[in-house]
N, C-alpha and C positions, 0 to 999 in steps of 0.2 A: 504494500500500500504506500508504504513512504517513498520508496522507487517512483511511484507513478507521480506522485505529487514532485517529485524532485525534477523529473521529467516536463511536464506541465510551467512548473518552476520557471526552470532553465529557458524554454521554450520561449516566455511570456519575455522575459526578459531580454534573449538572445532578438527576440525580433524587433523589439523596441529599442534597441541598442544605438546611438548615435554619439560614437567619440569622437574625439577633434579629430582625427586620422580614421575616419570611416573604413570600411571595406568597402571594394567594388560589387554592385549587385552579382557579379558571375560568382565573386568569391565570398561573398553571401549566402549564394544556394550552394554553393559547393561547402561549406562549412555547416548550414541549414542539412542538406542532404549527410552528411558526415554526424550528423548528432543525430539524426532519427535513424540511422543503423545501427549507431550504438546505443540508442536507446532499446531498440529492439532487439539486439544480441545479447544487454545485461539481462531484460524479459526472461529472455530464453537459456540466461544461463551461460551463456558462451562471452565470459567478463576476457578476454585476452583479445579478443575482436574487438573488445563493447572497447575497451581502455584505447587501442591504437583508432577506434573511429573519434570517441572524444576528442584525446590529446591530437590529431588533426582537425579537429573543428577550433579548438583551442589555438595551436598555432597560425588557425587561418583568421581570428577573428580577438583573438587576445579577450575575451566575453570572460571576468572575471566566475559567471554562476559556474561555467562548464569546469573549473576547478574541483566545484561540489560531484559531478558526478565521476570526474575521473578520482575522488579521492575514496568516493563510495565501492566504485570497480577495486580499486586496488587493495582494498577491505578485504572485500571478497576472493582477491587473490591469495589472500594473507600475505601483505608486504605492507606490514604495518609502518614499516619508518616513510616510505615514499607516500603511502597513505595519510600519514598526520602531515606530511608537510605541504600534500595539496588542500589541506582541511585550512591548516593554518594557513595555508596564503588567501582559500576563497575569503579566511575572517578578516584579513586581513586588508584586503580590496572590497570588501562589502559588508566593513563593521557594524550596519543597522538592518541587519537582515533579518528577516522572520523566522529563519533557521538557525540563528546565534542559538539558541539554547539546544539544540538537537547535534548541532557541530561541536556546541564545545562537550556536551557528554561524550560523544565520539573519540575526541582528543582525549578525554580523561583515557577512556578506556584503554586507548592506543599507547596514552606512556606507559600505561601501566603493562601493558603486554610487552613491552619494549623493552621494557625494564624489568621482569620476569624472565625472557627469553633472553639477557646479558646474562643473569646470574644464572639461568641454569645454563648457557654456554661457559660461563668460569667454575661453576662446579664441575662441568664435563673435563677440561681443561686440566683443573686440579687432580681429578681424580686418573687422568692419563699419563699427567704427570708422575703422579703417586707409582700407577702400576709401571711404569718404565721405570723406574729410578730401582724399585724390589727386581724387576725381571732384569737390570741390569746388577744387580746385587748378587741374587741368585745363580746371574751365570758365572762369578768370578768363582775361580777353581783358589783355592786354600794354596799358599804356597807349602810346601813341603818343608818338613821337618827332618833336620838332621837328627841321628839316633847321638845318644849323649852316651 
């Protein structure tokens, strides 16, 4: 449901868009056409599609909403650090948004899994550590004792 409203969203906004550096209508529809397939590939599940149609609609039209849905896709990828940081830049470019509160839950979530998945990569880390250090222990042969 929040998908479609994000869709909707973006949509409302991408068409009304008029920055001091407009796009050309060709590269309009071409950016317009590039967000309803990924809009339609995230539907369907196919977020690897959906993310290379956004982030082309994105670089065709710099539309800060389209942030929101590439940082939505890359959720879904589970690639939470590129995830929070297209979260944080849509907040960033569209501080009075109606979705502030739904982004920044989002964020919460994402340091926190960021930051769960550092320390269980340093516990893995340590713990590889640990067992090389005994396996290299283990393989050292006792020097030899002269008989006294």
């Amino acid at each position: 449901m929040r998908a479609a409203l994000l869709c909707a969203f973006t949509f409302a906004l991408f068409a009304s868009s008029a920055g001091a550096q407009a796009p050309s209508e060709t590269t309009n529809e071409e950016a317009r056409t590039a967000f309803q397939e990924g809009s339609t590939a995230f539907h369907e599940g196919r977020f690897e599609y959906a993310l290379e149609r956004f982030n082309h609609s994105y670089a065709l039209t710099n539309e800060p909403a389209l942030l929101y849905n590439v940082g939505l896709t890359l959720e879904r990828l589970q690639r939470p650090q590129e995830a929070l940081e297209a979260l944080e830049g849509f907040l960033e470019a569209v501080p009075d948004t109606e979705l502030r509160g739904n982004v920044e839950g989002r964020i919460i979530a994402l340091r926190s899994a960021i930051a769960e998945r550092q320390a269980l990569e340093e516990e893995l880390s340590a713990a590889r550590a640990a067992q090389a250090a005994q396996a290299a222990e283990a393989n050292q042969q006792p020097a030899p004792v002269a008989p006294v």
